[in-house]
C-alpha positions in Angstrom: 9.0 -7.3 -0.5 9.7 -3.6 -0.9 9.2 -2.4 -4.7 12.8 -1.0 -4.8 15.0 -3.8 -3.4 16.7 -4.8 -6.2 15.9 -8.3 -7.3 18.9 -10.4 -9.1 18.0 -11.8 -12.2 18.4 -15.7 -12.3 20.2 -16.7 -15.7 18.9 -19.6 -17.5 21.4 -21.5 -17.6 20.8 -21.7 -13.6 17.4 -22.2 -14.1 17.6 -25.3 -16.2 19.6 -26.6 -14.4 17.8 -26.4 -11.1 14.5 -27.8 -13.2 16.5 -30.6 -14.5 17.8 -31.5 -10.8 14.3 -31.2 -9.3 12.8 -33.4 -11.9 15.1 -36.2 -11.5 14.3 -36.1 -7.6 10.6 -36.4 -8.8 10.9 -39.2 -10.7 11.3 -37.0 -14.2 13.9 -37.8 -17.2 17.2 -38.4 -16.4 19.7 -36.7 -18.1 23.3 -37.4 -18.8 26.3 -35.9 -20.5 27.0 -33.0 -17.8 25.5 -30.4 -16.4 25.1 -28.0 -19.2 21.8 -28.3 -20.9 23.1 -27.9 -24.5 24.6 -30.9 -24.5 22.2 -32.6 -22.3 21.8 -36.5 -23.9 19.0 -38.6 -22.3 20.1 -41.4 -20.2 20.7 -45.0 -22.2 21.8 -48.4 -20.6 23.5 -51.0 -22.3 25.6 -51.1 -25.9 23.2 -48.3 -26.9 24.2 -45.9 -24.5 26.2 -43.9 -26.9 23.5 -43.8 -29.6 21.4 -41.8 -28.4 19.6 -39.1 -30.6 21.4 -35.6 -30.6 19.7 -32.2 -29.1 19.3 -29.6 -31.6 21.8 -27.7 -30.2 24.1 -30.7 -30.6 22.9 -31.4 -34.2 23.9 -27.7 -34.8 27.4 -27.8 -33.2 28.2 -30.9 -35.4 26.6 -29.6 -39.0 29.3 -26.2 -38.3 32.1 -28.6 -37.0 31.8 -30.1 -40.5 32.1 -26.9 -41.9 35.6 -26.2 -40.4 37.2 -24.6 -36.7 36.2 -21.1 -37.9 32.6 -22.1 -38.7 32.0 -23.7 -35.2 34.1 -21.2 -33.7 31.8 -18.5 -35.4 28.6 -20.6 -33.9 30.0 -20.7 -30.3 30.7 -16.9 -30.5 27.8 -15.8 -32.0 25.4 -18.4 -29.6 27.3 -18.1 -26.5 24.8 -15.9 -24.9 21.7 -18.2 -25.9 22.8 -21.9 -25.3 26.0 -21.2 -22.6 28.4 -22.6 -24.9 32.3 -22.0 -24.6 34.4 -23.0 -27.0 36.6 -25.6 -24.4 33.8 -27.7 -23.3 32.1 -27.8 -26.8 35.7 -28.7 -28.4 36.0 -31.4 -25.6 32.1 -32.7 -26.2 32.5 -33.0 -29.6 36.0 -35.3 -29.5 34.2 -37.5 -26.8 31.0 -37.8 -29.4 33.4 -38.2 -32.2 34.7 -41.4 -30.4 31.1 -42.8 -28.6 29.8 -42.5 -32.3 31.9 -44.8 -34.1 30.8 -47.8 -32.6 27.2 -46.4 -33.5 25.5 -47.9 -36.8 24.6 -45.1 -39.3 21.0 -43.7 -38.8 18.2 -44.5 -40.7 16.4 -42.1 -43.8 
């Protein structure tokens, strides 16, 4: 490869995602809940399937969704760069949590 051919940067985003595909062709984690890997939930089956344990990233969109549309719309601004977030698809995650996590018992101390 010549030294001065300009090589594109791949973003991360892009690279995540091409690790997550090639380790569920491997026989690796599955993931569900979308492409994006911010909101990436591990696979359940069954009644449980929409109890499973949050990301950090996930945690975080929740603890400033409590704190009010300018607080998490502060987080997705200030964050959009690290975790890909936009303000649609995390508005649309968090309603479809919001209504998988009823059915879900409270978690234990």
């Amino acid at each position: 490869m010549n030294p001065r051919t300009p090589v594109s940067p791949i973003s991360p985003r892009a690279l995540l995602l091409a690790f997550m595909v090639s380790a569920t062709q491997i026989g690796g984690p599955a993931l569900a809940g979308g492409s994006d890997p911010a909101r990436a939930e591990p696979a359940a089956e069954g009644p449980a399937a929409s109890c499973v344990p949050l990301t950090h990233v996930q945690r975080r969109i929740l603890a400033n969704a409590s704190d009010g549309t300018d607080a998490l719309r502060r987080f997705v601004t200030i964050t959009k760069s690290i975790y890909q977030l936009d303000m649609a698809e995390t508005a649309e995650w968090l309603g479809a949590h919001r209504a998988k996590s009823a059915a879900c018992p409270p978690p234990r101390a």
